[in-house]
N, CA, C and O atoms as CSV, one atom per row, in Angstrom:
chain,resi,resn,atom,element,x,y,z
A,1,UNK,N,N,84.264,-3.616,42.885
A,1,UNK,CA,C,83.569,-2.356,43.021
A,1,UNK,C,C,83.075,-2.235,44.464
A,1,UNK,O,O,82.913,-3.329,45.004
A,2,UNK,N,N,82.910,-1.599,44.911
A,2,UNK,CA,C,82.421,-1.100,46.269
A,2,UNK,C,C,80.796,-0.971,46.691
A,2,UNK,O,O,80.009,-0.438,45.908
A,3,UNK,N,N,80.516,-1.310,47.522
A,3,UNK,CA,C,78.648,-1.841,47.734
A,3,UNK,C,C,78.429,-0.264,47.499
A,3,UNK,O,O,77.734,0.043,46.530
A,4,UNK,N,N,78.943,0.731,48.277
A,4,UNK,CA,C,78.032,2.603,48.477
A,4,UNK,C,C,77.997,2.295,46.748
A,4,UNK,O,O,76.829,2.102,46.410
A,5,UNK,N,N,79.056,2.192,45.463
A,5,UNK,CA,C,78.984,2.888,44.374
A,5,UNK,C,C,77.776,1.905,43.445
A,5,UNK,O,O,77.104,2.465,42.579
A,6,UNK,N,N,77.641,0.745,43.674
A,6,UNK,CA,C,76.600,-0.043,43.145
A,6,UNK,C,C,75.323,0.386,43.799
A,6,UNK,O,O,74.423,0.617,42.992
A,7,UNK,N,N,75.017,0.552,45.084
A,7,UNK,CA,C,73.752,1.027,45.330
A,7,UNK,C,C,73.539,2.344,44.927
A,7,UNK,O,O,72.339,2.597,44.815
A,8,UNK,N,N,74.354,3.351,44.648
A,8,UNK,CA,C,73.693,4.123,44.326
A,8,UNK,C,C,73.690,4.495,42.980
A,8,UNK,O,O,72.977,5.412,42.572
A,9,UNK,N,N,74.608,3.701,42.097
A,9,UNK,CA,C,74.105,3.989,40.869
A,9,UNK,C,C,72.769,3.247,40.519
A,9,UNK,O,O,72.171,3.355,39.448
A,10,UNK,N,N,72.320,2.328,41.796
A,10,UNK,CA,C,71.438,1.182,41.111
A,10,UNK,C,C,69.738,1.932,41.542
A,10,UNK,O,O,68.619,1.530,41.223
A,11,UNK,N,N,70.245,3.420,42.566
A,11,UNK,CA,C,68.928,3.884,43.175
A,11,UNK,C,C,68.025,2.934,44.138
A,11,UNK,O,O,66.804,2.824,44.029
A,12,UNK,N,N,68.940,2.174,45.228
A,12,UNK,CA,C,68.361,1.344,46.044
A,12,UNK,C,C,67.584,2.020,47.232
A,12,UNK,O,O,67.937,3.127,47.639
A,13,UNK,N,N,66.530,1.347,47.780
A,13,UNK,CA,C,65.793,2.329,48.763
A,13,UNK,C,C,66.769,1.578,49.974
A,13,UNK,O,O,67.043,0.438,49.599
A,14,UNK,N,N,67.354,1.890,51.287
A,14,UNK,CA,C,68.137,1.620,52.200
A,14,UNK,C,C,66.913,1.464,53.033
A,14,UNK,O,O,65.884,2.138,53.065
A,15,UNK,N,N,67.356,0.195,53.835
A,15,UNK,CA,C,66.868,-0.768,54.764
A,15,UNK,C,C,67.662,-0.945,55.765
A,15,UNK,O,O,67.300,-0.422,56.819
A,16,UNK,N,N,68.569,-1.483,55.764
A,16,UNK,CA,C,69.784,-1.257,56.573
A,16,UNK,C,C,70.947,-1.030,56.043
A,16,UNK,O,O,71.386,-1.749,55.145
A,17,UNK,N,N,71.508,-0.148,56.459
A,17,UNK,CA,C,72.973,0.915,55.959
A,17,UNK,C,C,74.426,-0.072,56.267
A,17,UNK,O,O,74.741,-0.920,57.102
A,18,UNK,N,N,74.882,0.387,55.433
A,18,UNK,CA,C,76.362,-0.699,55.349
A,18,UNK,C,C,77.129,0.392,56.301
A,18,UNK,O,O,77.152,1.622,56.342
A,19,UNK,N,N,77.628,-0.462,56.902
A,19,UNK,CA,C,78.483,0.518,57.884
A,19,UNK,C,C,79.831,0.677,57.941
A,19,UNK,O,O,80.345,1.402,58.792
A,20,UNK,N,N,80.833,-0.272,56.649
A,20,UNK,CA,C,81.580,-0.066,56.003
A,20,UNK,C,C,81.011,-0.340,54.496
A,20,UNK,O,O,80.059,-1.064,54.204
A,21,UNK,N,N,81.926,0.506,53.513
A,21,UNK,CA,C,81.973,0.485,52.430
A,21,UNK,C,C,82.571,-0.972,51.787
A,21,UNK,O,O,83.576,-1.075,51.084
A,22,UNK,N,N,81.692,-2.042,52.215
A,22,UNK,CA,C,82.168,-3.252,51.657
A,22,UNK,C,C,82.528,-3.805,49.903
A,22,UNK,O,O,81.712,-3.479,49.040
A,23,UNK,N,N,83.274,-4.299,49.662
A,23,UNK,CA,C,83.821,-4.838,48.280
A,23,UNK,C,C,82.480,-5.979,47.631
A,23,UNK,O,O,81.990,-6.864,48.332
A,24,UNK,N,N,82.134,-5.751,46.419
A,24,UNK,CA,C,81.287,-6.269,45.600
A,24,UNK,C,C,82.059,-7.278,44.687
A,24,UNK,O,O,82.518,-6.633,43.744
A,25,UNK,N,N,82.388,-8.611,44.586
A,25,UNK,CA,C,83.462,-9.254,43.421
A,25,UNK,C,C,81.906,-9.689,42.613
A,25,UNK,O,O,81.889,-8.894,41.673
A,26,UNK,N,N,81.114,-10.210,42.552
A,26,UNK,CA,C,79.683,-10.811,42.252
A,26,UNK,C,C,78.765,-10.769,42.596
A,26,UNK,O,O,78.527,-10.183,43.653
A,27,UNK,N,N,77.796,-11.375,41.862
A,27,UNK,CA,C,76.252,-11.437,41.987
A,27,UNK,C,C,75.739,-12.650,42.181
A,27,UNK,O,O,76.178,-13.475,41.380
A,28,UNK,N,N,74.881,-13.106,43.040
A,28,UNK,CA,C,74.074,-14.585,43.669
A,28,UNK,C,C,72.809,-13.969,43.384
A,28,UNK,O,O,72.661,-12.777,43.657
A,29,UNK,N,N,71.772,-14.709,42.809
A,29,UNK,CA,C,70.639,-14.547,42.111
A,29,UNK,C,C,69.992,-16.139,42.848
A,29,UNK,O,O,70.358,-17.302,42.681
A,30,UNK,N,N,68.761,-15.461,43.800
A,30,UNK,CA,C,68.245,-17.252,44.160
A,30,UNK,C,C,67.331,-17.185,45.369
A,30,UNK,O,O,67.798,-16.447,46.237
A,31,UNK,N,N,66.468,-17.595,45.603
A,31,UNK,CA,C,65.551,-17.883,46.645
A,31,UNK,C,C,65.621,-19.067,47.559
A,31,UNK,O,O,65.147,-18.751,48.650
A,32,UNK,N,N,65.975,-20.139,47.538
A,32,UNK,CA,C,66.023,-21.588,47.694
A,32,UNK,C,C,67.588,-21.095,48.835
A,32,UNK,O,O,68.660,-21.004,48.237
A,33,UNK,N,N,67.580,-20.809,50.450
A,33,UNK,CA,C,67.837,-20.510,50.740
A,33,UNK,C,C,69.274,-21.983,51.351
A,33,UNK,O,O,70.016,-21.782,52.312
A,34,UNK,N,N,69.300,-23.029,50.678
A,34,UNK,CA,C,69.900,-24.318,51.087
A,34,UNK,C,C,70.742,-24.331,49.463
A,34,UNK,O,O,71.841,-24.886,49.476
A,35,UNK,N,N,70.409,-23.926,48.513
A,35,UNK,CA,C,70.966,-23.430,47.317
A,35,UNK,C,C,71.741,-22.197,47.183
A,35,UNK,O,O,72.609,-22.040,46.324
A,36,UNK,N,N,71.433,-21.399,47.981
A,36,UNK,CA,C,71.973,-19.935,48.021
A,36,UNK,C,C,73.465,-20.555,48.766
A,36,UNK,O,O,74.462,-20.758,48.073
A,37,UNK,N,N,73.446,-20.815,50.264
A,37,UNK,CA,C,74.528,-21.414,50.896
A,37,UNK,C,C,75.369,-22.676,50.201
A,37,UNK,O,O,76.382,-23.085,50.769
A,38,UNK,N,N,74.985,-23.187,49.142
A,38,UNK,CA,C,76.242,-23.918,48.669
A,38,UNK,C,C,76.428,-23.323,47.188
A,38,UNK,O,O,76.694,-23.939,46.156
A,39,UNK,N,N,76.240,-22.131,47.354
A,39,UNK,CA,C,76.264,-21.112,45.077
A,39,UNK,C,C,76.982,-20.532,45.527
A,39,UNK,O,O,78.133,-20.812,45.190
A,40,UNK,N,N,76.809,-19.378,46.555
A,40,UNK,CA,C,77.053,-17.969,46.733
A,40,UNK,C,C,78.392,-17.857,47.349
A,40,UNK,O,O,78.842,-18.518,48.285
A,41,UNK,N,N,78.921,-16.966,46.707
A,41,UNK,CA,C,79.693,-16.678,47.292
A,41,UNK,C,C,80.504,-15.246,47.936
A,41,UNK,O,O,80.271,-14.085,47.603
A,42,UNK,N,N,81.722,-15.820,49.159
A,42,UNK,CA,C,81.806,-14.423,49.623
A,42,UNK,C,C,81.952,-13.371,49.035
A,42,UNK,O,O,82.864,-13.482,48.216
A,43,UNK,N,N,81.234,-11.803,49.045
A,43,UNK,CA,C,81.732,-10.987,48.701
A,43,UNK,C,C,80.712,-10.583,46.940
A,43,UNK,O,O,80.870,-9.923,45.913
A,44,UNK,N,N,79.543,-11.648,47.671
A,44,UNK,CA,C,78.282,-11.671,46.595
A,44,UNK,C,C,77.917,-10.354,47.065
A,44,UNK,O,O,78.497,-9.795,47.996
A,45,UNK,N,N,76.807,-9.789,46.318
A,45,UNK,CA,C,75.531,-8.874,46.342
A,45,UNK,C,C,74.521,-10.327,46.126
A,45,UNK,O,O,74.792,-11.050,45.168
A,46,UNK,N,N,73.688,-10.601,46.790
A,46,UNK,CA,C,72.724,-11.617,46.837
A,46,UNK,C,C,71.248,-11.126,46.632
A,46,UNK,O,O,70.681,-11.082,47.724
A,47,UNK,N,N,70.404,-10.725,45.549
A,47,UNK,CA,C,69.560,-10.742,44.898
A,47,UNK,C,C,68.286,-11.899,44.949
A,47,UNK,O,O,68.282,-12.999,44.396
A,48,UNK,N,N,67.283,-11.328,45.737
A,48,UNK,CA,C,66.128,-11.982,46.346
A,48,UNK,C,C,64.757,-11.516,46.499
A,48,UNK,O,O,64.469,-10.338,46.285
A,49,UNK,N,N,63.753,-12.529,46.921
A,49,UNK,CA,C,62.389,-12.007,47.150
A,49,UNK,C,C,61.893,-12.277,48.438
A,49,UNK,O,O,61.058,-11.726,49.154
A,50,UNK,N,N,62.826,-13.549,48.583
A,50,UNK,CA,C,63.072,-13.876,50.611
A,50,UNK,C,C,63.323,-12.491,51.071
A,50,UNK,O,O,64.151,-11.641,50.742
A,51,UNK,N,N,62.137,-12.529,52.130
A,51,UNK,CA,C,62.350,-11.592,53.073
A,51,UNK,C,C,62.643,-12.081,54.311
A,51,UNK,O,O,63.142,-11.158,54.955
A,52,UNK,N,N,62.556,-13.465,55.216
A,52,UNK,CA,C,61.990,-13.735,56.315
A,52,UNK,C,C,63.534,-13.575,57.112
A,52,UNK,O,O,64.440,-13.195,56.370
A,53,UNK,N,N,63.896,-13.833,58.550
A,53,UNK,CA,C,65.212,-13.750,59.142
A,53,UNK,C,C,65.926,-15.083,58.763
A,53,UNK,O,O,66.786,-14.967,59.636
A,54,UNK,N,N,66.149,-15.889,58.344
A,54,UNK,CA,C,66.597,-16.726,57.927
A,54,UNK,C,C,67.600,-16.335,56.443
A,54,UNK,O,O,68.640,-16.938,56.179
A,55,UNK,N,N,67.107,-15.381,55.723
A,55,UNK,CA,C,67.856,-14.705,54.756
A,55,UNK,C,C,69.272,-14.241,55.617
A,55,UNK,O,O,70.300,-14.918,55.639
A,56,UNK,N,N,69.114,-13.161,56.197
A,56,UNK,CA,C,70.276,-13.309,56.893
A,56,UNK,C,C,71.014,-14.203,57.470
A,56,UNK,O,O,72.217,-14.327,57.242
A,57,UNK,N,N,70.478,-14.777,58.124
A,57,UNK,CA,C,71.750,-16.135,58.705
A,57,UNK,C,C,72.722,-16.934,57.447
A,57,UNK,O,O,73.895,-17.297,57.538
A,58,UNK,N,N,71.863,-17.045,56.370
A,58,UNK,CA,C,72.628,-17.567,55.523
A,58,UNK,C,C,73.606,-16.127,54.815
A,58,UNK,O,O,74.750,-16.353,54.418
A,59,UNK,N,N,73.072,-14.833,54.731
A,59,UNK,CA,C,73.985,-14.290,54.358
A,59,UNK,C,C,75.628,-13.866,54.961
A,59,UNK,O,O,76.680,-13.538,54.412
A,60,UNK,N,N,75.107,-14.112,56.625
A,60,UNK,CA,C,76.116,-14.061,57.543
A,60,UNK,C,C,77.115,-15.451,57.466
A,60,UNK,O,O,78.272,-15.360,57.878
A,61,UNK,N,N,76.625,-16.672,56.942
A,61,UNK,CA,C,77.579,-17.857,56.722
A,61,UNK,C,C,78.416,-17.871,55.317
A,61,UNK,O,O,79.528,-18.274,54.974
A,62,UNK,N,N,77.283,-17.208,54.663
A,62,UNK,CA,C,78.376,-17.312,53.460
A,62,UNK,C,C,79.059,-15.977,53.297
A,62,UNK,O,O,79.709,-15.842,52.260
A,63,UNK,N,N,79.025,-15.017,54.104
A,63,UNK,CA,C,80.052,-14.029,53.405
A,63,UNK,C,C,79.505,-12.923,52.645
A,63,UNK,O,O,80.346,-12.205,52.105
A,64,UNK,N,N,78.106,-12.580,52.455
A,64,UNK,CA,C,77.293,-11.803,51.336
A,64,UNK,C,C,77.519,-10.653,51.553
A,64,UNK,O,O,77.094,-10.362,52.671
A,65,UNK,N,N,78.116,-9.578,50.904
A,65,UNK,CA,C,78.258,-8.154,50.671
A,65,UNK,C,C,77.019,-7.344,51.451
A,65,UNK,O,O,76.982,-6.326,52.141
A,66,UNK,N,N,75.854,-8.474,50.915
A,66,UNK,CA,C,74.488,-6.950,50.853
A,66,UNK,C,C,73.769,-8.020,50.320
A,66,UNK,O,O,74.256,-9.033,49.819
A,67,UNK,N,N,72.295,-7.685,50.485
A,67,UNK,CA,C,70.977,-8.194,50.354
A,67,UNK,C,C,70.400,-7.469,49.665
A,67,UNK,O,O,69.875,-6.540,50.278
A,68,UNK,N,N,70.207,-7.480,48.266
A,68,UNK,CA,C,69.184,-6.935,47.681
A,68,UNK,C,C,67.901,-7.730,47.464
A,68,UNK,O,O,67.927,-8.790,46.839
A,69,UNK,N,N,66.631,-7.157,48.044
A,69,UNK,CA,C,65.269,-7.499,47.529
A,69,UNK,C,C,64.787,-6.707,46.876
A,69,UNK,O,O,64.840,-5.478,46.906
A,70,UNK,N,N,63.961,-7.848,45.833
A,70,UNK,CA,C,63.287,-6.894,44.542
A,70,UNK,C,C,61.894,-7.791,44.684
A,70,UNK,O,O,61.508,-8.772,45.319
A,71,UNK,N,N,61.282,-6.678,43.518
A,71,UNK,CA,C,60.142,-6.889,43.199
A,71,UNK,C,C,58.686,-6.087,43.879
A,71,UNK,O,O,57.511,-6.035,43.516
A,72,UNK,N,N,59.606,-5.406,45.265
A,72,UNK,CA,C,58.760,-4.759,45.906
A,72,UNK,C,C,58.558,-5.131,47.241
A,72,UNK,O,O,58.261,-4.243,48.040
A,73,UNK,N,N,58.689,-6.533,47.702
A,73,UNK,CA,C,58.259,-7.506,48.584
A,73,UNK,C,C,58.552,-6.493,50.161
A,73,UNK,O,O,59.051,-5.386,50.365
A,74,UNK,N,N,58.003,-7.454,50.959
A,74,UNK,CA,C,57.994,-6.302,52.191
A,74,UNK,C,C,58.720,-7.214,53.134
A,74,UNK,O,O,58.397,-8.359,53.450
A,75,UNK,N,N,59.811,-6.479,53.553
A,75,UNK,CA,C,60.719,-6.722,54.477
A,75,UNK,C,C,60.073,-6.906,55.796
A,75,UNK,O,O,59.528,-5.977,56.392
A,76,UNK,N,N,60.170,-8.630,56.431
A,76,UNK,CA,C,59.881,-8.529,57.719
A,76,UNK,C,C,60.619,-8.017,58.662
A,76,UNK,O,O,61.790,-8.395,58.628
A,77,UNK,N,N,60.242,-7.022,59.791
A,77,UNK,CA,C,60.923,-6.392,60.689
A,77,UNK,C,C,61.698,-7.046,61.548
A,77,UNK,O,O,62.574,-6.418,62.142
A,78,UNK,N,N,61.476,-8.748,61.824
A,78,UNK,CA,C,62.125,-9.791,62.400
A,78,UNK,C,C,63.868,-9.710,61.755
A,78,UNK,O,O,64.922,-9.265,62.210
A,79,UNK,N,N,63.435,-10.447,60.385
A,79,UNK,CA,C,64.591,-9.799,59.326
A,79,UNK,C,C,65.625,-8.708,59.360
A,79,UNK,O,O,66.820,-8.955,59.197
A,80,UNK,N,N,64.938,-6.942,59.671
A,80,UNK,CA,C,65.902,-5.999,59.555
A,80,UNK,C,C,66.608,-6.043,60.951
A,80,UNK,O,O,67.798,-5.727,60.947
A,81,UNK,N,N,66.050,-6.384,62.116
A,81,UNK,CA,C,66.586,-6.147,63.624
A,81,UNK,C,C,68.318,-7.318,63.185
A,81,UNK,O,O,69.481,-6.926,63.078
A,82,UNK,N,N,67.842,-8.514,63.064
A,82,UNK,CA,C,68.655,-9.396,62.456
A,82,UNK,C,C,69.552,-8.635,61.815
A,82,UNK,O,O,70.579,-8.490,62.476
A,83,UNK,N,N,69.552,-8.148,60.880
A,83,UNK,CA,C,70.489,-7.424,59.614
A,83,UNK,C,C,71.548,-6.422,60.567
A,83,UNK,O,O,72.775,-6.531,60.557
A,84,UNK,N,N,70.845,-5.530,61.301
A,84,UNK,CA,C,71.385,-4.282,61.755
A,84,UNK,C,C,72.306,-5.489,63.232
A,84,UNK,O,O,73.447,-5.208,63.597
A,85,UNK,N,N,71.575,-6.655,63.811
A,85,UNK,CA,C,72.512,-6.885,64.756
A,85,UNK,C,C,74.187,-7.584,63.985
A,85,UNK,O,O,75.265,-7.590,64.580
A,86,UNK,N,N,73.976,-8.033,62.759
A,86,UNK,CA,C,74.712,-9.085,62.253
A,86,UNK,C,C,75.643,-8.661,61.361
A,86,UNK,O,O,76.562,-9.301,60.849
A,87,UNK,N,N,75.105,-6.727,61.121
A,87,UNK,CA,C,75.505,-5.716,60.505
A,87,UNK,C,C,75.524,-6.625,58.640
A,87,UNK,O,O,76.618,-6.887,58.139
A,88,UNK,N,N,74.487,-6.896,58.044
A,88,UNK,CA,C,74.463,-7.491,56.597
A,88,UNK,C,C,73.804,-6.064,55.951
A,88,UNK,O,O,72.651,-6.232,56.349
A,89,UNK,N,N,73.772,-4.995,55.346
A,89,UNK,CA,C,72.978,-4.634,54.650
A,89,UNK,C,C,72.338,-5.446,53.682
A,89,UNK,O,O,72.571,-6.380,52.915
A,90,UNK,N,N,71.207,-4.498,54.136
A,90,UNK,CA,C,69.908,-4.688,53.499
A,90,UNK,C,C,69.050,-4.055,52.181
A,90,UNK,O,O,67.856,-4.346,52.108
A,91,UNK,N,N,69.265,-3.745,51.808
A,91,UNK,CA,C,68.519,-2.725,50.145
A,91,UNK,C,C,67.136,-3.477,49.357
A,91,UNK,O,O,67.063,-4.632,48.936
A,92,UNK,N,N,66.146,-2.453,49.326
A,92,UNK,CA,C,65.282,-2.820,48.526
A,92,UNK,C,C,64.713,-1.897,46.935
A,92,UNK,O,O,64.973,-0.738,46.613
A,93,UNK,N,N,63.927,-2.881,46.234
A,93,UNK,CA,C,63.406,-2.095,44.800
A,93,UNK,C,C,62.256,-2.612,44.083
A,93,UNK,O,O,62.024,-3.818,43.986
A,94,UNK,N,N,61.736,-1.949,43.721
A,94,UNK,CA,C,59.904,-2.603,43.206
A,94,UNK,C,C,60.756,-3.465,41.945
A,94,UNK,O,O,60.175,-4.550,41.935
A,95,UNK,N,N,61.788,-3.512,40.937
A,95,UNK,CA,C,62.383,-3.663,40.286
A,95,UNK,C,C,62.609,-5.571,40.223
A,95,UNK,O,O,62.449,-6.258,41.232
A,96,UNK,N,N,62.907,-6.029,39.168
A,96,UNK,CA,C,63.343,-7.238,39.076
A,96,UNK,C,C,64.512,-7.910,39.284
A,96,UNK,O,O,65.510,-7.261,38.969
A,97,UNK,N,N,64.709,-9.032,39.726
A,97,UNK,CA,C,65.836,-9.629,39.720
A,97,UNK,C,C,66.585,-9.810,38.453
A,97,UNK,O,O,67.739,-10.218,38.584
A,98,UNK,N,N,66.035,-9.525,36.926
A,98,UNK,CA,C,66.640,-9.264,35.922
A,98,UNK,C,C,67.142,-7.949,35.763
A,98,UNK,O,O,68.283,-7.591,35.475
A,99,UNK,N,N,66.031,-7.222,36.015
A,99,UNK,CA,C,66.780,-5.482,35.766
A,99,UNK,C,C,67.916,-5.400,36.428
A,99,UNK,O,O,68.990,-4.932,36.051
A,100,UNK,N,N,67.537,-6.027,37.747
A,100,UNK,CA,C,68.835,-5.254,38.990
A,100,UNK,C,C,70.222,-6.025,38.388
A,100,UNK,O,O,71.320,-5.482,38.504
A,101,UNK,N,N,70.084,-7.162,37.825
A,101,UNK,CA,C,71.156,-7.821,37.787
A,101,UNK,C,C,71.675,-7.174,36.319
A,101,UNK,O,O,72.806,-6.706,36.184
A,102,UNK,N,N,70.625,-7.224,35.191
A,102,UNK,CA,C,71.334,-6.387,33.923
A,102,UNK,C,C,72.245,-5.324,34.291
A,102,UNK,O,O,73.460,-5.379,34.102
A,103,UNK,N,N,71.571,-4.264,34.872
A,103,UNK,CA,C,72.135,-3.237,35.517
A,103,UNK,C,C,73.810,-3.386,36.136
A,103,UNK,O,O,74.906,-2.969,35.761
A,104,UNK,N,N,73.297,-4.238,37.307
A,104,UNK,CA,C,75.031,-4.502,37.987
A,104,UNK,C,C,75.943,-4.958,36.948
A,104,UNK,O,O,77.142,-4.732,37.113
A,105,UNK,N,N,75.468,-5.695,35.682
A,105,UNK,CA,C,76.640,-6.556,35.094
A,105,UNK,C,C,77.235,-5.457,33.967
A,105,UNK,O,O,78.324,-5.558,33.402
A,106,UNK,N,N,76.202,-4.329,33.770
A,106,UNK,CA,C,76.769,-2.975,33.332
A,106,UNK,C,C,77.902,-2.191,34.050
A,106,UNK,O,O,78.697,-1.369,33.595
A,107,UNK,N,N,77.777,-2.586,35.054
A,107,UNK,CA,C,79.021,-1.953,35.720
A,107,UNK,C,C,80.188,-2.570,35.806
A,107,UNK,O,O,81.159,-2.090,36.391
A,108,UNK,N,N,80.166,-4.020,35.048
A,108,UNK,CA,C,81.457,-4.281,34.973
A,108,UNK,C,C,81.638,-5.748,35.660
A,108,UNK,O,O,82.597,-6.489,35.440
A,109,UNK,N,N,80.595,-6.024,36.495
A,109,UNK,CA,C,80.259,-6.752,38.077
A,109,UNK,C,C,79.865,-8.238,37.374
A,109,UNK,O,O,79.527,-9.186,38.083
């Protein structure tokens, strides 16, 4: 499935904009950012409460579609400059890492 058609059926607030319409094969669910880099894989949507710039670097090694944070948490601005140079979208939602993920696996994902 395609990251534009999952975020917006999922009503994500945009943080940083995908600047191609990247391919979604799965979902990575995880905080433990040394766990994320040996689970996840390319072409994840990666589902989190990590906000700090270090989220990105690992999303840029492993390959991650898109960064979703939930729960509400507040994106450090260190973080989005990171995102937009490394081009990872970014998406956030007051929402849970269960909802968001029930949701995506409704779509098929």
């Amino acid at each position: 499935m395609k990251l534009l058609d999952v975020v917006n059926k999922l009503g994500l607030e945009e943080v940083v904009n995908a600047t191609d319409d990247k391919t979604v094969e799965d979902v990575y669910i995880g905080d433990l950012l040394s766990i994320v880099m040996s689970k996840a894989k390319e072409n994840d949507i990666w589902i989190t409460i990590q906000t700090h710039a270090n989220v990105i670097a690992v999303a840029s090694l492993v390959g991650i579609s898109a960064v979703i944070v939930v729960e509400g948490m507040k994106i450090d601005e260190e973080t989005i400059v990171k995102a937009k140079d490394m081009d990872i979208p970014i998406y956030k939602t007051g929402k849970s890492a269960y909802e968001i993920a029930c949701q995506i696996n409704s779509f098929g994902i």
